[in-house]
DRENLUM-185398 format. One record per residue (C-alpha): x, y, z. Coordinates in pm, 1 decimal, always signed. Layout:
N
SITE        c1        c2        c3
SITE         X         Y         Z
...
END
This chain:
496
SITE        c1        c2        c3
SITE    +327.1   -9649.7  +12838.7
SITE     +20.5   -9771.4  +12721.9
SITE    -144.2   -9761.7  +12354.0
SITE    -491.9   -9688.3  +12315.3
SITE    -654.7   -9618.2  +11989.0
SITE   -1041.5   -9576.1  +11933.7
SITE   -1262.2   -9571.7  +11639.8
SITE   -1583.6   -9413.5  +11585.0
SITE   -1914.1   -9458.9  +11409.2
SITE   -2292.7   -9423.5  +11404.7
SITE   -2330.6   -9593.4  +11726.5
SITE   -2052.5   -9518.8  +11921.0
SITE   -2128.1   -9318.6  +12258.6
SITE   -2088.5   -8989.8  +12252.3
SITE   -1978.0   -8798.1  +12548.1
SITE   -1753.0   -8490.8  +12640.0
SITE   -1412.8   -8446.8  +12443.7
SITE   -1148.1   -8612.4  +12598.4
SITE    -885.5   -8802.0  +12406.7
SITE    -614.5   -8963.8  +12624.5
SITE    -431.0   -9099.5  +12392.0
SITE    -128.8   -9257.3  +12638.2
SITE    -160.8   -9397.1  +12984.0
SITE    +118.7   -9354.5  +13258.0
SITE    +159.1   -9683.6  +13374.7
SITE    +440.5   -9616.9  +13617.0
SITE    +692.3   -9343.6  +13754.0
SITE   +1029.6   -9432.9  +13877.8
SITE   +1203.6   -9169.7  +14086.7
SITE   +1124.1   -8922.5  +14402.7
SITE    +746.3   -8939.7  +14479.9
SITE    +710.0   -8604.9  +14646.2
SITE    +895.2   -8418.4  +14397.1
SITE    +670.7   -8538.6  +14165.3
SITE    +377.7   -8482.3  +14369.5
SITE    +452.1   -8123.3  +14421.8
SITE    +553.7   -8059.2  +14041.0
SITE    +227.5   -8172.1  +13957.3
SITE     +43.9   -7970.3  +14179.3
SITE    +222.8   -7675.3  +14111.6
SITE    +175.2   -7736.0  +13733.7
SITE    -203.6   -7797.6  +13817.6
SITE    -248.7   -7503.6  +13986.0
SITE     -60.9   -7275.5  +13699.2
SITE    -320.0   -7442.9  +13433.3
SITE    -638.4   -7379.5  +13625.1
SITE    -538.1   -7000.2  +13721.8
SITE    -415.4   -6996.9  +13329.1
SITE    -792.8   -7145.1  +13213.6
SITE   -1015.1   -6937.5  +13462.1
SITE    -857.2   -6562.6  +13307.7
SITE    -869.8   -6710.9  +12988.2
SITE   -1228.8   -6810.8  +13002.4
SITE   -1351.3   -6465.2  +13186.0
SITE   -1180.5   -6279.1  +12888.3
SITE   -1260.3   -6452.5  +12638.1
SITE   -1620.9   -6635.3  +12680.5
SITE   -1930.1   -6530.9  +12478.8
SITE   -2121.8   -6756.0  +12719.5
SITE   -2257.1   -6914.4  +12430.0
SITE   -2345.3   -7289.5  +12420.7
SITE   -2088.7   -7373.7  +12168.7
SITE   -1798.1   -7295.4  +12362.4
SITE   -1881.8   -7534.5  +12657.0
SITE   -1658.2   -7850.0  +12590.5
SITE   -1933.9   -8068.0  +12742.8
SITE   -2164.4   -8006.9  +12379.6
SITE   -2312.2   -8278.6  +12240.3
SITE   -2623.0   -8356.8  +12069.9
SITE   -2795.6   -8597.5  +11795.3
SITE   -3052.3   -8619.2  +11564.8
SITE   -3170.8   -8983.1  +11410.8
SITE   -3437.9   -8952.1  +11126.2
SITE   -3485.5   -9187.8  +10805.3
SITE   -3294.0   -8962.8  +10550.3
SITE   -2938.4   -8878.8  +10599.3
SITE   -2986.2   -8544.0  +10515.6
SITE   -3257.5   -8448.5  +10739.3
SITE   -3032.7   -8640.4  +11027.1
SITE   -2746.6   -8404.8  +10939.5
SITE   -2982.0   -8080.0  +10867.5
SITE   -3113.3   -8145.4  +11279.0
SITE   -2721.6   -8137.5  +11420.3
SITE   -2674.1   -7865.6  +11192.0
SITE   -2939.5   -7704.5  +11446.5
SITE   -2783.8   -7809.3  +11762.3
SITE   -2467.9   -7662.4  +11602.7
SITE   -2570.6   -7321.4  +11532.9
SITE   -2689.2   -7323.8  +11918.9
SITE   -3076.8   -7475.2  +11885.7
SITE   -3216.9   -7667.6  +12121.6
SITE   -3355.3   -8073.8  +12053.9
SITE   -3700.9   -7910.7  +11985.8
SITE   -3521.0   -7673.1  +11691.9
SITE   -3351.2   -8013.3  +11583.9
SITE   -3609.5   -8212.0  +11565.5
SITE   -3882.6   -7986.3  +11408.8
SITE   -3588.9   -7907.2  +11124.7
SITE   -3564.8   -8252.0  +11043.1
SITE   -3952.6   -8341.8  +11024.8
SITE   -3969.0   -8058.6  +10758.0
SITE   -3693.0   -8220.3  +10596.0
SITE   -3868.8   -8582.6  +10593.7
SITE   -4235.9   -8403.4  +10443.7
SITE   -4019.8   -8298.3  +10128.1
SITE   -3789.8   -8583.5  +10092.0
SITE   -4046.5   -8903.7  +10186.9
SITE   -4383.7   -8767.2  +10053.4
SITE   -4479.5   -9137.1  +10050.2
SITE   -4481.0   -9201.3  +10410.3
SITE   -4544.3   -8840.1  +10568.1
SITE   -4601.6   -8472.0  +10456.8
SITE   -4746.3   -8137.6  +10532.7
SITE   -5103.9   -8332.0  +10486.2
SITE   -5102.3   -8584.3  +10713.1
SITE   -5058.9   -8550.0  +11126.8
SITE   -4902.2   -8702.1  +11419.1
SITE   -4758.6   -8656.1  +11765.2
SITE   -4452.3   -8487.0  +11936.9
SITE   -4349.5   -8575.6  +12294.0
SITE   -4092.2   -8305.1  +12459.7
SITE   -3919.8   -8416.5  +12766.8
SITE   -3608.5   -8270.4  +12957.0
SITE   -3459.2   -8524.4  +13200.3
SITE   -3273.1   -8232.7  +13414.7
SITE   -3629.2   -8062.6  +13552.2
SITE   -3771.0   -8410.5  +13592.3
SITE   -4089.0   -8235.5  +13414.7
SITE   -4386.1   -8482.0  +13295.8
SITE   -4293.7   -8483.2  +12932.9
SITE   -4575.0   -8272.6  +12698.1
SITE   -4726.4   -8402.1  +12378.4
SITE   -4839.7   -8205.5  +12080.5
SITE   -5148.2   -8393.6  +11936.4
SITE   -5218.3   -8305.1  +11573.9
SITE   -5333.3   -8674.7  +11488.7
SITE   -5665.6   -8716.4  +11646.9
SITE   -5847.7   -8404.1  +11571.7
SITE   -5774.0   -8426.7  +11207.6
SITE   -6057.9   -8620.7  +11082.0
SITE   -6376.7   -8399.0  +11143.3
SITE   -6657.7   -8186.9  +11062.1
SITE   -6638.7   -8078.7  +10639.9
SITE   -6296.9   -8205.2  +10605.5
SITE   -6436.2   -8532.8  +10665.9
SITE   -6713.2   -8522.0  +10472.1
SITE   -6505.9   -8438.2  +10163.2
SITE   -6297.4   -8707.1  +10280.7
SITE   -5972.8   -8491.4  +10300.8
SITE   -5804.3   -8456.2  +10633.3
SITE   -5663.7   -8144.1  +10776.6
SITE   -5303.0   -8047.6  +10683.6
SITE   -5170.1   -8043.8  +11020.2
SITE   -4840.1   -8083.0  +11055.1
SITE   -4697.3   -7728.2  +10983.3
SITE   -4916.0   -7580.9  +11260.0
SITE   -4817.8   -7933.6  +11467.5
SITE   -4440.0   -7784.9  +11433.9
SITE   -4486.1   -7430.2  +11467.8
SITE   -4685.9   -7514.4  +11788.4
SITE   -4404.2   -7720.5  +11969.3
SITE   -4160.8   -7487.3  +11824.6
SITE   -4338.9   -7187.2  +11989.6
SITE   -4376.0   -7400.6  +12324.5
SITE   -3982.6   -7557.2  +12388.2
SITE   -3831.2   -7397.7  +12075.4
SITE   -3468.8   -7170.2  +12096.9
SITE   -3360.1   -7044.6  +11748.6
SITE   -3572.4   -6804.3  +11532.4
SITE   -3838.5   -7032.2  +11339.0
SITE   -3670.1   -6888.4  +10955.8
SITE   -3368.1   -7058.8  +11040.4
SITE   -3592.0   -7382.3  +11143.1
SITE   -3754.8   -7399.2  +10742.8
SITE   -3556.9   -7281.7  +10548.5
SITE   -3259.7   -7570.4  +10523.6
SITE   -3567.6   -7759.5  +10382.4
SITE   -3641.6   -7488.3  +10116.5
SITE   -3297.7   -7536.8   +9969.2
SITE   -3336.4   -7907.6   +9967.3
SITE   -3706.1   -7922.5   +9755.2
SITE   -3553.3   -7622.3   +9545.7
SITE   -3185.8   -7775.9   +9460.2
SITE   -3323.2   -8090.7   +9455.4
SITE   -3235.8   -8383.4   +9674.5
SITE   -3121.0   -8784.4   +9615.0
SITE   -3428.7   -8985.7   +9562.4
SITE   -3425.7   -9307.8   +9808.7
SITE   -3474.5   -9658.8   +9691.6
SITE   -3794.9   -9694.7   +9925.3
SITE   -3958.7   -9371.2   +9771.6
SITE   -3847.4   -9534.8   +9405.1
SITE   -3984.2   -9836.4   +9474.2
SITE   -4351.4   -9680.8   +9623.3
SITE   -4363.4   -9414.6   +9307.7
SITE   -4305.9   -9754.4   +9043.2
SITE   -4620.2   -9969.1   +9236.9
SITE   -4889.0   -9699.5   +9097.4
SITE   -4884.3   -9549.6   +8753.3
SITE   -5056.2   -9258.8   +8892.4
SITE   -4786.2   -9178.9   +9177.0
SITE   -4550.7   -9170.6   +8796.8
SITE   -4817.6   -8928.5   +8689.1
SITE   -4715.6   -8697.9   +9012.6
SITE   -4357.7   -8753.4   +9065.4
SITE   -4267.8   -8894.9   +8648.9
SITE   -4041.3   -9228.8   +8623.1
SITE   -3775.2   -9175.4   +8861.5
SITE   -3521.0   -9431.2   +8976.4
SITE   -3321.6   -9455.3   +9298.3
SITE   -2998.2   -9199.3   +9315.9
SITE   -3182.2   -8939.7   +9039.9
SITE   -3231.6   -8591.6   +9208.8
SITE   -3595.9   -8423.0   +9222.3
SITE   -3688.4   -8088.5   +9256.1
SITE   -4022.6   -7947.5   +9406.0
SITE   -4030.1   -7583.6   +9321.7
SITE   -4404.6   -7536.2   +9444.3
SITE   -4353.5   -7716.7   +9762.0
SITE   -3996.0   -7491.4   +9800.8
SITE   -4222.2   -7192.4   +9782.2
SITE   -4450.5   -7281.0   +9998.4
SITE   -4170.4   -7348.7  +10234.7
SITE   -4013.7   -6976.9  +10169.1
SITE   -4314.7   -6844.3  +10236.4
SITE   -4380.1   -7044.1  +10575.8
SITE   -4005.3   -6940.0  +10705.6
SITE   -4052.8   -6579.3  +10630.8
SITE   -4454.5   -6550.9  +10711.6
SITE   -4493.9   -6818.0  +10972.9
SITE   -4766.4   -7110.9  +10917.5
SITE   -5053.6   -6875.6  +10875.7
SITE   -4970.3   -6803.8  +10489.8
SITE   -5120.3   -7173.7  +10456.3
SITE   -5390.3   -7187.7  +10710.7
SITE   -5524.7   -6828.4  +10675.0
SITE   -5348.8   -6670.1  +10372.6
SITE   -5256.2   -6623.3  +10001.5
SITE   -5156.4   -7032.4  +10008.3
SITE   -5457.4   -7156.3  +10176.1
SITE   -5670.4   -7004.5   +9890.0
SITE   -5404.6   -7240.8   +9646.3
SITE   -5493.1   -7576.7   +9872.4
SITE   -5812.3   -7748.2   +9655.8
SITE   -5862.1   -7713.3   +9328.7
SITE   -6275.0   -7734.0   +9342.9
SITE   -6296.7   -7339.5   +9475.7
SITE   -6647.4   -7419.1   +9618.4
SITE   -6509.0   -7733.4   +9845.1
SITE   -6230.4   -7518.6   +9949.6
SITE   -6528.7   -7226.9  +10018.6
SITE   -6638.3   -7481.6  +10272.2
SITE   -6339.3   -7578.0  +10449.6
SITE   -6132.5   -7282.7  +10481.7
SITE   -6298.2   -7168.5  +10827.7
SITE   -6201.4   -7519.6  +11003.3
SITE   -5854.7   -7462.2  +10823.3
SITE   -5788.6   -7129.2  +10970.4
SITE   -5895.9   -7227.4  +11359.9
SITE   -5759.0   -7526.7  +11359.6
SITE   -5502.0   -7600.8  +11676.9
SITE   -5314.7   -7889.8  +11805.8
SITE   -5420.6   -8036.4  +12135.4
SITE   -5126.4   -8065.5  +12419.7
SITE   -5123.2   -8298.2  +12718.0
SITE   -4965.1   -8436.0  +12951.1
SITE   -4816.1   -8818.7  +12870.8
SITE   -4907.0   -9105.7  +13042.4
SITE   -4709.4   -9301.9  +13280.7
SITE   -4613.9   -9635.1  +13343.5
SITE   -4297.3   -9838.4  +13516.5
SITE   -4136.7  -10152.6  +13336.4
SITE   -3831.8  -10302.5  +13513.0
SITE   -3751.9   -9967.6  +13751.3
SITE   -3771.3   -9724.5  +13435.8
SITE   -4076.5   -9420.0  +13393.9
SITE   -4189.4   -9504.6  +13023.2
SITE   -4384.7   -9194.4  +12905.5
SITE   -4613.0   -9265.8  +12612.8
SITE   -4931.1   -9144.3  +12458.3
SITE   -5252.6   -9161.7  +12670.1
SITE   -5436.8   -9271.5  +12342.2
SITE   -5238.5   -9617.4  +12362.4
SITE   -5399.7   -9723.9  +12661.3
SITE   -5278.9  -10123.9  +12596.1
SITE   -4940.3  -10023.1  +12645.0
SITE   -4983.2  -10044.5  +12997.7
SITE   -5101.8  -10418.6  +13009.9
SITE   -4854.5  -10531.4  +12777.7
SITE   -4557.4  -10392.7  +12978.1
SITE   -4694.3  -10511.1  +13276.9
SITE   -4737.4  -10840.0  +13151.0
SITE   -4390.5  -10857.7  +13021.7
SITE   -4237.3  -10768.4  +13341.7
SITE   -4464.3  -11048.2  +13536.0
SITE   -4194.0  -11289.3  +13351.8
SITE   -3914.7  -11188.5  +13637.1
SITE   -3678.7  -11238.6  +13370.1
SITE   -3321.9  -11202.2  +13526.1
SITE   -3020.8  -11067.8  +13297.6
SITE   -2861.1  -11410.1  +13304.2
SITE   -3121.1  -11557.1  +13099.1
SITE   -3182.3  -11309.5  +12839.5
SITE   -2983.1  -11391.7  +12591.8
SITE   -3122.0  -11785.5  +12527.4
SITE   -3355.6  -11831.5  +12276.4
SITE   -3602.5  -12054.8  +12515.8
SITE   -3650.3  -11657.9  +12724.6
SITE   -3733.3  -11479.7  +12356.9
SITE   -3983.7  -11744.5  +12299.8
SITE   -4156.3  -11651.8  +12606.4
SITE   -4134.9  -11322.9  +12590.4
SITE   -4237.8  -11312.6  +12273.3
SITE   -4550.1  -11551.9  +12322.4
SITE   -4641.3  -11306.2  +12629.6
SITE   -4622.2  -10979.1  +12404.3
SITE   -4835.7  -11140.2  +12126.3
SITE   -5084.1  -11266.2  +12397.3
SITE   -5117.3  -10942.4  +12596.7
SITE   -5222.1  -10779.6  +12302.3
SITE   -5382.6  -10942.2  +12037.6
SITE   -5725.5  -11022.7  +12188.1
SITE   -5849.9  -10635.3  +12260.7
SITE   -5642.1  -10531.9  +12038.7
SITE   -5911.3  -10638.9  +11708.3
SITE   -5614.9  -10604.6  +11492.8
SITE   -5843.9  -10575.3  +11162.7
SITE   -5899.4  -10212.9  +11274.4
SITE   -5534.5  -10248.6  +11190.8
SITE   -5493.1  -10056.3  +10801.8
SITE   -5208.4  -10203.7  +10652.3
SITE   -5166.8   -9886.9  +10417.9
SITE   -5069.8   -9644.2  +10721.9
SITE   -4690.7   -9486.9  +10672.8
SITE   -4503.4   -9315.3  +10896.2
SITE   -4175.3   -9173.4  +10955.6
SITE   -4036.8   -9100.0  +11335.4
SITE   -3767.0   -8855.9  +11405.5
SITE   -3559.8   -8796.0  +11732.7
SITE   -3357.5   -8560.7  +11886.2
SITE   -3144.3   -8482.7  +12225.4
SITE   -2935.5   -8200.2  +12285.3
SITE   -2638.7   -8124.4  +12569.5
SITE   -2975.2   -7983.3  +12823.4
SITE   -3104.2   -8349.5  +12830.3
SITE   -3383.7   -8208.5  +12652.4
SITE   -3532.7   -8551.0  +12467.3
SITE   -3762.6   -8494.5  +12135.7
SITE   -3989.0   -8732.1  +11937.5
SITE   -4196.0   -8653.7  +11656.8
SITE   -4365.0   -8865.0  +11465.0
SITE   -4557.9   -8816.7  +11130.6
SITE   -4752.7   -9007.3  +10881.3
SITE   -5007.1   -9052.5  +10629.5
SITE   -5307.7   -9284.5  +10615.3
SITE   -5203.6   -9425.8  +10263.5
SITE   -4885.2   -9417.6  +10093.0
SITE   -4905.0   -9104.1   +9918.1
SITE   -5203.2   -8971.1  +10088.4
SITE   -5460.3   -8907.0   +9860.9
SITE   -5237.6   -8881.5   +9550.8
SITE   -5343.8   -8555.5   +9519.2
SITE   -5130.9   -8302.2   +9450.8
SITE   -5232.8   -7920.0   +9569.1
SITE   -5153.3   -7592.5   +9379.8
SITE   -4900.4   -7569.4   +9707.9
SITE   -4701.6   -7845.6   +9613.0
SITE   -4756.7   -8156.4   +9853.8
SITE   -5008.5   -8434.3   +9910.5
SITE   -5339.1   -8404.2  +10108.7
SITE   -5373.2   -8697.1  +10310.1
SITE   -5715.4   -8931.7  +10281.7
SITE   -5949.2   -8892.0  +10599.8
SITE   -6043.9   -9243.0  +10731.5
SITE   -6224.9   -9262.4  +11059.4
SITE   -6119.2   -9651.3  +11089.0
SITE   -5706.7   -9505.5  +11034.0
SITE   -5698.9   -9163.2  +11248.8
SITE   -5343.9   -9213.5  +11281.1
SITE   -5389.2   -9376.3  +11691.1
SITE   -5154.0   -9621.3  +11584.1
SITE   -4844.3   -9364.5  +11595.1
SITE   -4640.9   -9348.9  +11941.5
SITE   -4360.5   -9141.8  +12076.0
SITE   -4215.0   -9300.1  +12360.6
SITE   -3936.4   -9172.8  +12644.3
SITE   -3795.6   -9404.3  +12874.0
SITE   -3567.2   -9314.1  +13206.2
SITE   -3439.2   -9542.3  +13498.2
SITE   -3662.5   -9408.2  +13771.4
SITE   -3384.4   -9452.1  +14073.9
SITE   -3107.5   -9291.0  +13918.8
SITE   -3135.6   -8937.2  +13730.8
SITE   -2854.1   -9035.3  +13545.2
SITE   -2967.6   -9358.7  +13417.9
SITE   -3010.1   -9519.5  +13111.4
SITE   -3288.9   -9313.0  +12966.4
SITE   -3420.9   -9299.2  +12589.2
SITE   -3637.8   -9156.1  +12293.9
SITE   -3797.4   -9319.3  +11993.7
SITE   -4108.7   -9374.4  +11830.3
SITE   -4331.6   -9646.0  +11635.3
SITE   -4691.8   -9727.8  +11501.1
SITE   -4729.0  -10075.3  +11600.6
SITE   -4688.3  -10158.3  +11978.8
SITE   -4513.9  -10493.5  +11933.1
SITE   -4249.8  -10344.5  +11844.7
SITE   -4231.7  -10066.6  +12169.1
SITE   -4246.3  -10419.7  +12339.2
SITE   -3965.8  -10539.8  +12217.7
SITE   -3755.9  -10237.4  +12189.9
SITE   -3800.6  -10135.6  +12565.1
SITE   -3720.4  -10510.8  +12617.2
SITE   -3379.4  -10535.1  +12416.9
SITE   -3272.6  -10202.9  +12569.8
SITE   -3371.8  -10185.2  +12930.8
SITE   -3350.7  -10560.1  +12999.1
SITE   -3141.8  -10714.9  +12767.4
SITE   -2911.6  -10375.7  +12796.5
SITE   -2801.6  -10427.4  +12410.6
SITE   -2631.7  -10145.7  +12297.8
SITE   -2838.8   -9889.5  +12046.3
SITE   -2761.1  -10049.9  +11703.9
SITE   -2807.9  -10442.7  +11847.9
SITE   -3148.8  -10338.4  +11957.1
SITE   -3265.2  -10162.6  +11666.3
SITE   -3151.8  -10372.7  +11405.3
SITE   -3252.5  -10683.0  +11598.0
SITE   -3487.7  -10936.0  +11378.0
SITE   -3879.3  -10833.9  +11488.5
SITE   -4241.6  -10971.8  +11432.7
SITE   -4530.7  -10688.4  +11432.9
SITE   -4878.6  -10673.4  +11306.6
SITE   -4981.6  -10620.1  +10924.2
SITE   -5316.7  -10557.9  +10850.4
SITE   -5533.0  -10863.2  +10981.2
SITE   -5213.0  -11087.3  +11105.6
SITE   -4897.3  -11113.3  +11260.1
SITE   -4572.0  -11100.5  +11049.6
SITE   -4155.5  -11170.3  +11112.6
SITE   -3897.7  -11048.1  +10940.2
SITE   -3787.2  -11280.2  +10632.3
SITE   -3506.3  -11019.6  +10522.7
SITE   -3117.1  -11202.8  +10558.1
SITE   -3015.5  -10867.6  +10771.4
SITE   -3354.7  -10931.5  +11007.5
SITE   -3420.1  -11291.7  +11043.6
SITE   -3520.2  -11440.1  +11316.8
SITE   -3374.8  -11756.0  +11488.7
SITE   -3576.7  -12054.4  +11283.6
SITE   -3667.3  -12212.4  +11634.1
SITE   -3834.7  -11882.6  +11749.5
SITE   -4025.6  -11915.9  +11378.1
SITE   -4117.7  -12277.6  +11447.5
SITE   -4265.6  -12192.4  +11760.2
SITE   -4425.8  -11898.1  +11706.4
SITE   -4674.9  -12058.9  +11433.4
SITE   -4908.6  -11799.7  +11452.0
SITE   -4708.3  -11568.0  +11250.8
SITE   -4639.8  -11542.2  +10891.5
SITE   -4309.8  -11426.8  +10698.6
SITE   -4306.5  -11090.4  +10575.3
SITE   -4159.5  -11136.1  +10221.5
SITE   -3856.8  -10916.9  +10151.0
SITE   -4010.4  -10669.1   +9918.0
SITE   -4293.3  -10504.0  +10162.9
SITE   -4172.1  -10206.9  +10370.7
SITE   -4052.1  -10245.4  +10675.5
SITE   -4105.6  -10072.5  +10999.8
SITE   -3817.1   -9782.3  +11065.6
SITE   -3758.9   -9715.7  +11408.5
SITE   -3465.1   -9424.6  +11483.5
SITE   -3348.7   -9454.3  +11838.2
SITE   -3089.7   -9224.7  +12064.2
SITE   -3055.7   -9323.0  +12431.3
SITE   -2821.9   -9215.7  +12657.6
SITE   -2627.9   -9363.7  +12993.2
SITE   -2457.3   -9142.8  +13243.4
SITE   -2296.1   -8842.5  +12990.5
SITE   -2263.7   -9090.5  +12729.9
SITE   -2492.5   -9033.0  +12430.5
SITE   -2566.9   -9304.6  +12162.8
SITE   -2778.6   -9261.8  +11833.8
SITE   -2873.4   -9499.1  +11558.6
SITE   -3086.9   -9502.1  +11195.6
SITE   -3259.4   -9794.9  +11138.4
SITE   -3110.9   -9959.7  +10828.1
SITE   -3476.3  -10015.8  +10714.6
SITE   -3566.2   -9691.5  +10635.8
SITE   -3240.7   -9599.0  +10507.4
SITE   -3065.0   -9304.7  +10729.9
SITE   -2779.8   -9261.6  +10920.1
SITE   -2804.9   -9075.0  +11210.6
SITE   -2606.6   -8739.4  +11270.8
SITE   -2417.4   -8657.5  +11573.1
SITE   -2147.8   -8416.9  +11707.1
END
């Protein structure tokens, strides 16, 4: 006999349940009695399973042994509210949309019902081009721009995708989230640390430190409302009429509020190292980055020397930083990016943000943040991006999603090329753009080799106080499923 014992964490695959925990390494005896016990035994347990299962089954999804599903956002909570979801028998779409309500109420410093964003919906079985709900770039316009202000978007951004791909009734989507801002939730260090930089953030939120619990009553009814009502109690009813203070400006915006829709699309396409990547169409340099990347014909042998990530990290810089004017860059812009799969390969990315940390710093009589409309910062910048191997359907193939497209770069190259598992290439040491210049990582869990920083020269260090760039990532190979949080923005993700 043979001992094997396994562990299991974050990152670990996960597949279909099987736990063999001894191996038969060798019989001694008569062969064909054996052989014909077996099959006799075999037979008894699959007549035995088949009666069972035709009594028995509900036919519902959690009884199928093959189950499995993740959800990877910033917060723990929201991670564990999405597989709560796929539990109760919702789909990725369900998950995912859950969780992005979570991350409005729990991170109102880096997304929230006022700002916008972008969800791509993809399911790898029907080999279907991959949809994206666009409630980023129509946002900015008309009198909500002229007051500065831009549309509240994401609700109806959510609601939309839900009423596209979505399974379980939308009440049972919200209203997880309406406990949390009721009972109160755990307040990060990140959210701590943005609320202490501006005495008027304090003014919103009072002095609050890391590990104390806050409550948002108005923002919980709003929520109640929302599950029970749907999205039009905020965009055409008794909670739109609560959204500005100055009852004249909100005279002149309520029309755009109430016919306001997201824009869907189809993604665009492109191939890097014999995988689709499906992306945004409004990231059009995408394309000649990954293209120029893959001219390097770098072979898996030399991927892991330090002379082929100076290279490759001299070509991404160059294949982008020319048209790129990276002064249109706002350093400001938050964003959160949350991701889903589910056990019908059905891949979800959405991801949300706000122009400034805290949006306007404005708080509405509805209990969140209107977000600040800046034509130079429509939120472009955000990206959901799938991945698949485009020979064989079952592949390595992959979900995340970013604002800054050095970092796709990278990502799609420590994954697909470099084949690092999930948590190596997430937590790997990166360099990205900040405002007007390049930046690396100066943090002791992200630093990058100090020959890579010599040659690179171009770049500065990013000092180990400034917030870093969260990207949550699930991929998955064959049946095997892995998810992981980015230990930057501070989740875990949430898997069964």
């Amino acid at each position: 006999m043979r001992y094997n014992n396994s562990s299991s964490g974050e990152e670990c695959p996960l597949t279909k349940g099987r736990s063999y925990k001894y191996t038969l390494s060798m019989y001694c005896g008569d062969g064909l009695k054996f052989i014909i016990s077996c099959f006799t035994i075999l037979t008894i347990s699959i007549t035995t399973t088949l009666i069972l299962q035709i009594l028995y089954a509900d036919g519902s999804p959690q009884d199928k042994a093959s189950i499995h599903g993740a959800v990877a956002t910033d917060y723990t909570n929201c991670s564990q509210i999405g597989s709560k979801i796929l539990r109760k028998g919702g789909n990725a779409v369900d998950a995912a949309v859950a969780a992005t309500i979570c991350m409005t109420v729990v991170a109102p410093h880096k997304t929230g019902l006022g700002g916008g964003g972008y969800i791509m919906i993809y399911n790898h079985k029907e080999q279907s081009e991959p949809i994206i709900v666009d409630f980023a770039n129509n946002t900015i316009t008309d009198n909500f721009v002229q007051d500065e202000i831009r549309i509240p978007a994401v609700l109806k951004g959510l609601e939309h995708a839900h009423k596209l791909k979505g399974k379980l009734p939308w009440n049972e989507i919200v209203k997880p989230s309406v406990s949390l801002a009721k009972g109160g939730f755990v307040v990060s260090k990140e959210l701590a640390s943005e609320i202490s930089k501006n005495i008027n953030y304090e003014i919103l939120y009072g002095h609050i430190n890391a590990g104390d619990i806050l409550k948002l009553h108005d923002l919980s009814d709003l929520l109640n409302a929302v599950a029970l009502e749907g999205t039009n109690v905020l965009y055409n009813g008794s909670f739109s009429q609560k959204l500005l203070h100055d009852k004249v400006k909100l005279l002149k915006l309520l029309p755009q509020l109430v016919n306001y829709k997201p824009d869907v699309y189809i993604a665009k396409k492109s191939s890097f190292y014999k995988h689709a990547i499906y992306y945004s169409p409004h990231m059009s340099l995408l394309k000649s980055m990954i293209t120029a990347l893959e001219n390097l014909k770098i072979s898996t042998d030399n991927t892991s020397i330090v002379e082929t990530d100076i290279e490759v990290a001299k070509t991404l810089i160059n294949s982008v930083s020319i048209p790129l004017q990276i002064k249109q860059y706002v350093k400001e812009e938050r964003y959160t990016g949350v991701v889903a799969m589910d056990w019908e390969d059905t891949y979800v990315c959405i991801i949300t943000g706000l122009s400034t940390p805290f949006g306007l710093g404005h708080m509405s009589s509805v209990g969140f943040l209107l977000d600040k409309a800046d034509t130079n910062n429509n939120l472009s910048t955000l990206v959901p991006i799938i991945f698949h191997n485009e020979k064989a359907l079952c592949g390595l193939r992959g979900v995340f999603g970013t604002d800054d497209i050095l970092i796709i770069g990278q990502l799609l190259y420590s994954i697909i090329v470099r084949q690092l598992n999930v948590s190596e290439a997430v937590e790997h040491p990166r360099y990205y753009f900040s405002s007007d210049e390049f930046v690396i990582e100066n943090d002791p869990k992200h630093s990058i080799d100090a020959l890579i920083r010599s040659q690179l020269n171009l770049i500065v260090q990013l000092e180990t106080d400034s917030i870093l760039k969260s990207v949550n990532v699930i991929i998955k190979r064959k049946d095997l499923m892995s998810s992981h949080s980015d230990s930057r923005g501070g989740g875990l993700a949430s898997r069964f």
